[in-house]
N, CA, C and O atoms as CSV, one atom per row, in Angstrom:
chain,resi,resn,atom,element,x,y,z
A,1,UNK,N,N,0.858,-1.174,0.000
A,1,UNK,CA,C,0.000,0.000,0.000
A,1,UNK,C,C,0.895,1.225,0.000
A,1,UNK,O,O,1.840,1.202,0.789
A,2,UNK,N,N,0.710,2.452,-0.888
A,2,UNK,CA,C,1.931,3.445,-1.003
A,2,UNK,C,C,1.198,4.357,-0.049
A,2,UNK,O,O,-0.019,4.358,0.137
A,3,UNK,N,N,1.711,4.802,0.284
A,3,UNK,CA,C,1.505,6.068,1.794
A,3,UNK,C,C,0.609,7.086,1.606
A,3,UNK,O,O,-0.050,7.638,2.487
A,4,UNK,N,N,0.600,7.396,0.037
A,4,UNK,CA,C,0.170,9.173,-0.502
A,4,UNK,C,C,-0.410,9.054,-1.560
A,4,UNK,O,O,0.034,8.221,-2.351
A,5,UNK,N,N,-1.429,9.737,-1.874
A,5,UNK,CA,C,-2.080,9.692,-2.930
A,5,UNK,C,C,-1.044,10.499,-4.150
A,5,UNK,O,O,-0.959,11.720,-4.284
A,6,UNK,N,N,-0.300,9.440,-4.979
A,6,UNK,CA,C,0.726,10.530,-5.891
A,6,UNK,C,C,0.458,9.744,-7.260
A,6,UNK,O,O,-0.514,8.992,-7.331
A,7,UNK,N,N,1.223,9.898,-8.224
A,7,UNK,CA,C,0.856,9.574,-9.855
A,7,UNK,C,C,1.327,8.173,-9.655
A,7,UNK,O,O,2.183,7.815,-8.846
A,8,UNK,N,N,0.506,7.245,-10.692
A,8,UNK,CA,C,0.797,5.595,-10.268
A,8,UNK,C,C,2.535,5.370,-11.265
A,8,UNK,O,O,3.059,4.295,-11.558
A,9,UNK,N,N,3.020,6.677,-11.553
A,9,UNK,CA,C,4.299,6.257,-12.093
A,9,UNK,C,C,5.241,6.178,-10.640
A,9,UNK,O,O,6.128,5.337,-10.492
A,10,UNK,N,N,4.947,7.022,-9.790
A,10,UNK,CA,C,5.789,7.020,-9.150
A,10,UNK,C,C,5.514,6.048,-7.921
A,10,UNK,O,O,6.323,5.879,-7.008
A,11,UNK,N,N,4.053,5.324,-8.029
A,11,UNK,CA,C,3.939,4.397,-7.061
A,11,UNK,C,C,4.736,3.504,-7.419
A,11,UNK,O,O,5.495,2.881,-6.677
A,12,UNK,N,N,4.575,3.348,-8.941
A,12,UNK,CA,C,5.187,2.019,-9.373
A,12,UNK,C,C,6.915,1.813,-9.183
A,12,UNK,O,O,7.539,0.769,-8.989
A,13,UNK,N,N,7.468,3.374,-9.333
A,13,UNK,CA,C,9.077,3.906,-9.609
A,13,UNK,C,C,9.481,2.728,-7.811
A,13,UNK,O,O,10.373,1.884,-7.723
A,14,UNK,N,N,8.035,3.297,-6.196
A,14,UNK,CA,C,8.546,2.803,-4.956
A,14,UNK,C,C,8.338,1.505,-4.946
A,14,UNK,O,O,9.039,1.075,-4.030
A,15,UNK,N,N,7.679,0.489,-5.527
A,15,UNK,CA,C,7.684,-0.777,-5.730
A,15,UNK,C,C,8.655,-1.406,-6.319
A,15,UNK,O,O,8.862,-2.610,-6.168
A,16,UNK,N,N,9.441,-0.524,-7.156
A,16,UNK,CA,C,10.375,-1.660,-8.144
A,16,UNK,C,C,11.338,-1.076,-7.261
A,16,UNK,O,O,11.897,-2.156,-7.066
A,17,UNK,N,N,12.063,-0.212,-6.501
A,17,UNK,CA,C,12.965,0.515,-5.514
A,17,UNK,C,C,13.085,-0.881,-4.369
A,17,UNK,O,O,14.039,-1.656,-4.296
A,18,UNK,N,N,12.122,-0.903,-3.739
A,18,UNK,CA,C,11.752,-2.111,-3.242
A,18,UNK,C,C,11.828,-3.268,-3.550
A,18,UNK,O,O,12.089,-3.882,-2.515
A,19,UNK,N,N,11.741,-4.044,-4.506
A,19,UNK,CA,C,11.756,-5.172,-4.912
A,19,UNK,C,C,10.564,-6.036,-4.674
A,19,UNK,O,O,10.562,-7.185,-4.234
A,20,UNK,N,N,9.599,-5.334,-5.019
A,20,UNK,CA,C,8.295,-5.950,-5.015
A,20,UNK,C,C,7.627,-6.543,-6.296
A,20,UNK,O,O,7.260,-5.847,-7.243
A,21,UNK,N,N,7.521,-7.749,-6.237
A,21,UNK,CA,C,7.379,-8.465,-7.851
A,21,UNK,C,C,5.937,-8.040,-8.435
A,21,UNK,O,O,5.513,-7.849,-9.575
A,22,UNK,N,N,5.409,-7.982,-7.227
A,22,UNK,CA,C,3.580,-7.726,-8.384
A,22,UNK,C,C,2.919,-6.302,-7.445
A,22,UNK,O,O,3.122,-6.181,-6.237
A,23,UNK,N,N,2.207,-5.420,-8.175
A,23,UNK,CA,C,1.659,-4.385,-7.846
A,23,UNK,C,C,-0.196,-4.678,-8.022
A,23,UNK,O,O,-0.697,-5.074,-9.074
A,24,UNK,N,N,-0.681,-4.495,-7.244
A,24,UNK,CA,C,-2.403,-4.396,-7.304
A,24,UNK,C,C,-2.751,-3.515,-7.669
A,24,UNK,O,O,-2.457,-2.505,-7.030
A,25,UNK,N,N,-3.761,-3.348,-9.176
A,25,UNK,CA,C,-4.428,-2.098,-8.667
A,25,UNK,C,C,-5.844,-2.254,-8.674
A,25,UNK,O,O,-6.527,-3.221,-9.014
A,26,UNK,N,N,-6.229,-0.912,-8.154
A,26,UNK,CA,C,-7.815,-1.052,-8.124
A,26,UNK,C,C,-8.113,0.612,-7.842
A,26,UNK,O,O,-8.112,1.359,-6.863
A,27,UNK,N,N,-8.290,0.691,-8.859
A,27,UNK,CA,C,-9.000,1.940,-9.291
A,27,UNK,C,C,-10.465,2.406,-9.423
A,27,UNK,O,O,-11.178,1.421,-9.613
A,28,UNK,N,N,-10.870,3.069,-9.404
A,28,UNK,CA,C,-12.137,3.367,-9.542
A,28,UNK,C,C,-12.671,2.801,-10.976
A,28,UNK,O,O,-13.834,2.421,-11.111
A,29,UNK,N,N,-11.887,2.784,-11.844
A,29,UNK,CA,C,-12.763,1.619,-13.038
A,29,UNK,C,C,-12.466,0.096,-12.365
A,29,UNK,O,O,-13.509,-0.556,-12.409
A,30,UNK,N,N,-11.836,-0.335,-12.020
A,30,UNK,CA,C,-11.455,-1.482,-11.669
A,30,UNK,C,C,-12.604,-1.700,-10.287
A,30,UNK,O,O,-13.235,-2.756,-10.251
A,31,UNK,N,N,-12.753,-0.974,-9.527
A,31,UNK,CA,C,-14.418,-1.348,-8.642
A,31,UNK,C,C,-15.277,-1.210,-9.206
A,31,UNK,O,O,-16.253,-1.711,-8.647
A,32,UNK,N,N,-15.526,-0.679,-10.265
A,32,UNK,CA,C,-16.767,-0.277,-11.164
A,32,UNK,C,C,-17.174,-1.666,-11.934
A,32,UNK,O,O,-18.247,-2.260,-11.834
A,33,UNK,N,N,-16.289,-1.947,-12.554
A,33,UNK,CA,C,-16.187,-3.199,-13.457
A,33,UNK,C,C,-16.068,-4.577,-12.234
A,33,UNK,O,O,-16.672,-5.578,-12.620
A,34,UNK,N,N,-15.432,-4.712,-10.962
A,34,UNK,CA,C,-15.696,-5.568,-9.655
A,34,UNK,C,C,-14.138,-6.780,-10.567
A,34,UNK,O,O,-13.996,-7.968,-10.856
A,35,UNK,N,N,-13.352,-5.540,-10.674
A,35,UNK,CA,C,-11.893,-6.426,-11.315
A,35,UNK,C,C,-11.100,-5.469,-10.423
A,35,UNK,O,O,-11.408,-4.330,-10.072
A,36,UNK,N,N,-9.635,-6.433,-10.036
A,36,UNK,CA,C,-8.311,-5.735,-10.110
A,36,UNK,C,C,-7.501,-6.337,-10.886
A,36,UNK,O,O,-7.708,-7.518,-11.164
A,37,UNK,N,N,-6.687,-5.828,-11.267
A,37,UNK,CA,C,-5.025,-5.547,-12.326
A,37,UNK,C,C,-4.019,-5.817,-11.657
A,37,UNK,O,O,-3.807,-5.188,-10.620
A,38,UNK,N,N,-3.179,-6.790,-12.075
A,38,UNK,CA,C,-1.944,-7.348,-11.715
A,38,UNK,C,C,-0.722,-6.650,-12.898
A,38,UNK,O,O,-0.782,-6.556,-14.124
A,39,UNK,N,N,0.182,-6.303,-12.072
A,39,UNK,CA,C,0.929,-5.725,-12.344
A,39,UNK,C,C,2.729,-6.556,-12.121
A,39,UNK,O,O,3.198,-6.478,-10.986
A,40,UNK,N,N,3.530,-7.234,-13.147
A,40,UNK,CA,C,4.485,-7.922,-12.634
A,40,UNK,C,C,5.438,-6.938,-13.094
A,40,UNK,O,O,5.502,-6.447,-14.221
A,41,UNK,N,N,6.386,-6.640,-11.802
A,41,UNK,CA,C,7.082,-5.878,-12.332
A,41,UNK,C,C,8.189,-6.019,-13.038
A,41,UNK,O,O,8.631,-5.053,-13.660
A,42,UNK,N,N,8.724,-7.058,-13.056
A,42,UNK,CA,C,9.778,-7.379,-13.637
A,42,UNK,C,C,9.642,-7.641,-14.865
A,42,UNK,O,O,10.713,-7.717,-15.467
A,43,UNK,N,N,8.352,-7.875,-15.712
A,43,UNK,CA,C,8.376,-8.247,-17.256
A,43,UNK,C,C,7.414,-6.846,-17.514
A,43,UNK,O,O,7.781,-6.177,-18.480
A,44,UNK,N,N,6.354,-6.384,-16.840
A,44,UNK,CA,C,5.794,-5.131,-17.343
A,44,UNK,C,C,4.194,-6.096,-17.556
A,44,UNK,O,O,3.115,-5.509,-17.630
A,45,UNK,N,N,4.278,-7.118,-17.605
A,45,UNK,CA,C,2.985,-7.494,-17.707
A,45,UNK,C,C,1.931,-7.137,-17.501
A,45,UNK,O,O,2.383,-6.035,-17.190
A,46,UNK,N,N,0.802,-7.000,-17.359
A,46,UNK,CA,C,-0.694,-6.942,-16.880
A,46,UNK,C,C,-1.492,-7.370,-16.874
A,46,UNK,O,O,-2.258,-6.747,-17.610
A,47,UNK,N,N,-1.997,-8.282,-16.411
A,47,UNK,CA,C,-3.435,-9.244,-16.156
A,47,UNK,C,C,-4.410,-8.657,-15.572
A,47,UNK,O,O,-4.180,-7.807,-14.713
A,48,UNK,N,N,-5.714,-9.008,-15.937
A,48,UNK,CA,C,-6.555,-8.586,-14.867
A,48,UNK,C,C,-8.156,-9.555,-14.583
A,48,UNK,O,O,-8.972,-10.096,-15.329
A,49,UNK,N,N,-8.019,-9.399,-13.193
A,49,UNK,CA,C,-9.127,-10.451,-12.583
A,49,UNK,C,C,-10.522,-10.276,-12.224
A,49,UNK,O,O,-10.896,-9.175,-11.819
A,50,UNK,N,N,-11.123,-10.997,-12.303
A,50,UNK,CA,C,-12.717,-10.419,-11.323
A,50,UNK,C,C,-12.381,-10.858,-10.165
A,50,UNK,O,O,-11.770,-11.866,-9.812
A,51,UNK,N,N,-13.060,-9.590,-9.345
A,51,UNK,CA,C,-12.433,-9.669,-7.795
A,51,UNK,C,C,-12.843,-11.386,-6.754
A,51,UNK,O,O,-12.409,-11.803,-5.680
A,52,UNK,N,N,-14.051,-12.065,-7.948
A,52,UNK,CA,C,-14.382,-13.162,-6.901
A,52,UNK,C,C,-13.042,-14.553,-7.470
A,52,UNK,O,O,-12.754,-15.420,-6.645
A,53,UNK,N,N,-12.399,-14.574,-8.820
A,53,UNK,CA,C,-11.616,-15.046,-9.193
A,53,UNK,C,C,-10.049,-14.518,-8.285
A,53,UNK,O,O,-9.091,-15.041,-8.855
A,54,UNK,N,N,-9.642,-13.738,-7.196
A,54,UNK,CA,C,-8.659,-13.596,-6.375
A,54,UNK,C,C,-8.042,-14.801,-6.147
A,54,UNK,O,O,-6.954,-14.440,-5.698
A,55,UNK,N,N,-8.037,-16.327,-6.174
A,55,UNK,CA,C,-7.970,-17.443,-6.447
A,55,UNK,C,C,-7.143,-17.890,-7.034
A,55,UNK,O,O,-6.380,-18.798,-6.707
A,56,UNK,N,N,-7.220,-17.020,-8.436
A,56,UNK,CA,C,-6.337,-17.505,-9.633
A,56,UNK,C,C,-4.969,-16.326,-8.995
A,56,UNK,O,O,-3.934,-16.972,-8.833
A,57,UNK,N,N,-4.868,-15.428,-8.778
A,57,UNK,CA,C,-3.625,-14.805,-8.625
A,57,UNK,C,C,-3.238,-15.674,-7.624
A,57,UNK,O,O,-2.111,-16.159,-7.732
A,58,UNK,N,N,-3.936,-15.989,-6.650
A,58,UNK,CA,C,-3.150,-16.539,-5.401
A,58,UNK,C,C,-1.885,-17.447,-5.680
A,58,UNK,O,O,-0.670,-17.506,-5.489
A,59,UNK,N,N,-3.146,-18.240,-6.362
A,59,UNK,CA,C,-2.182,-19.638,-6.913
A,59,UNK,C,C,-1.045,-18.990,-7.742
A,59,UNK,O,O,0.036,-18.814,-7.180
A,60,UNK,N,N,-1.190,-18.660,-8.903
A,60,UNK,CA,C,-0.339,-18.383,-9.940
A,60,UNK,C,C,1.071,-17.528,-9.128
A,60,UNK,O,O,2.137,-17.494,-9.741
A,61,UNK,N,N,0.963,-16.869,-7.740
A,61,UNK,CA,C,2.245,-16.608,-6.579
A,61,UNK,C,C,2.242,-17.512,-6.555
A,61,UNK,O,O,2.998,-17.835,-7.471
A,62,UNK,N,N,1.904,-18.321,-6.124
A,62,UNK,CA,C,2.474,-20.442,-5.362
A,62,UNK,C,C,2.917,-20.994,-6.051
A,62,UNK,O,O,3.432,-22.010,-5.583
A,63,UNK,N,N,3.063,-20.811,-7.519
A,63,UNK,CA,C,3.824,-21.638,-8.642
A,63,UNK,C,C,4.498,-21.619,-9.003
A,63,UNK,O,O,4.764,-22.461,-9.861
Protein backbone atom coordinates (compact mmCIF):
# COMPACT_ATOMS: atom_id res chain seq x y z
CA UNK A 1 0.00 0.00 0.00
CA UNK A 2 1.93 3.45 -1.00
CA UNK A 3 1.51 6.07 1.79
CA UNK A 4 0.17 9.17 -0.50
CA UNK A 5 -2.08 9.69 -2.93
CA UNK A 6 0.73 10.53 -5.89
CA UNK A 7 0.86 9.57 -9.85
CA UNK A 8 0.80 5.59 -10.27
CA UNK A 9 4.30 6.26 -12.09
CA UNK A 10 5.79 7.02 -9.15
CA UNK A 11 3.94 4.40 -7.06
CA UNK A 12 5.19 2.02 -9.37
CA UNK A 13 9.08 3.91 -9.61
CA UNK A 14 8.55 2.80 -4.96
CA UNK A 15 7.68 -0.78 -5.73
CA UNK A 16 10.38 -1.66 -8.14
CA UNK A 17 12.97 0.51 -5.51
CA UNK A 18 11.75 -2.11 -3.24
CA UNK A 19 11.76 -5.17 -4.91
CA UNK A 20 8.29 -5.95 -5.02
CA UNK A 21 7.38 -8.47 -7.85
CA UNK A 22 3.58 -7.73 -8.38
CA UNK A 23 1.66 -4.38 -7.85
CA UNK A 24 -2.40 -4.40 -7.30
CA UNK A 25 -4.43 -2.10 -8.67
CA UNK A 26 -7.82 -1.05 -8.12
CA UNK A 27 -9.00 1.94 -9.29
CA UNK A 28 -12.14 3.37 -9.54
CA UNK A 29 -12.76 1.62 -13.04
CA UNK A 30 -11.45 -1.48 -11.67
CA UNK A 31 -14.42 -1.35 -8.64
CA UNK A 32 -16.77 -0.28 -11.16
CA UNK A 33 -16.19 -3.20 -13.46
CA UNK A 34 -15.70 -5.57 -9.65
CA UNK A 35 -11.89 -6.43 -11.32
CA UNK A 36 -8.31 -5.73 -10.11
CA UNK A 37 -5.03 -5.55 -12.33
CA UNK A 38 -1.94 -7.35 -11.71
CA UNK A 39 0.93 -5.72 -12.34
CA UNK A 40 4.48 -7.92 -12.63
CA UNK A 41 7.08 -5.88 -12.33
CA UNK A 42 9.78 -7.38 -13.64
CA UNK A 43 8.38 -8.25 -17.26
CA UNK A 44 5.79 -5.13 -17.34
CA UNK A 45 2.99 -7.49 -17.71
CA UNK A 46 -0.69 -6.94 -16.88
CA UNK A 47 -3.44 -9.24 -16.16
CA UNK A 48 -6.55 -8.59 -14.87
CA UNK A 49 -9.13 -10.45 -12.58
CA UNK A 50 -12.72 -10.42 -11.32
CA UNK A 51 -12.43 -9.67 -7.80
CA UNK A 52 -14.38 -13.16 -6.90
CA UNK A 53 -11.62 -15.05 -9.19
CA UNK A 54 -8.66 -13.60 -6.37
CA UNK A 55 -7.97 -17.44 -6.45
CA UNK A 56 -6.34 -17.51 -9.63
CA UNK A 57 -3.62 -14.80 -8.62
CA UNK A 58 -3.15 -16.54 -5.40
CA UNK A 59 -2.18 -19.64 -6.91
CA UNK A 60 -0.34 -18.38 -9.94
CA UNK A 61 2.24 -16.61 -6.58
CA UNK A 62 2.47 -20.44 -5.36
CA UNK A 63 3.82 -21.64 -8.64
Amino acid sequence: LYPDPVKVAKQFKYADKRGIPFVILIGADELREGQFTVKDMKSGHQQTYAMEDWEAFATRLNS
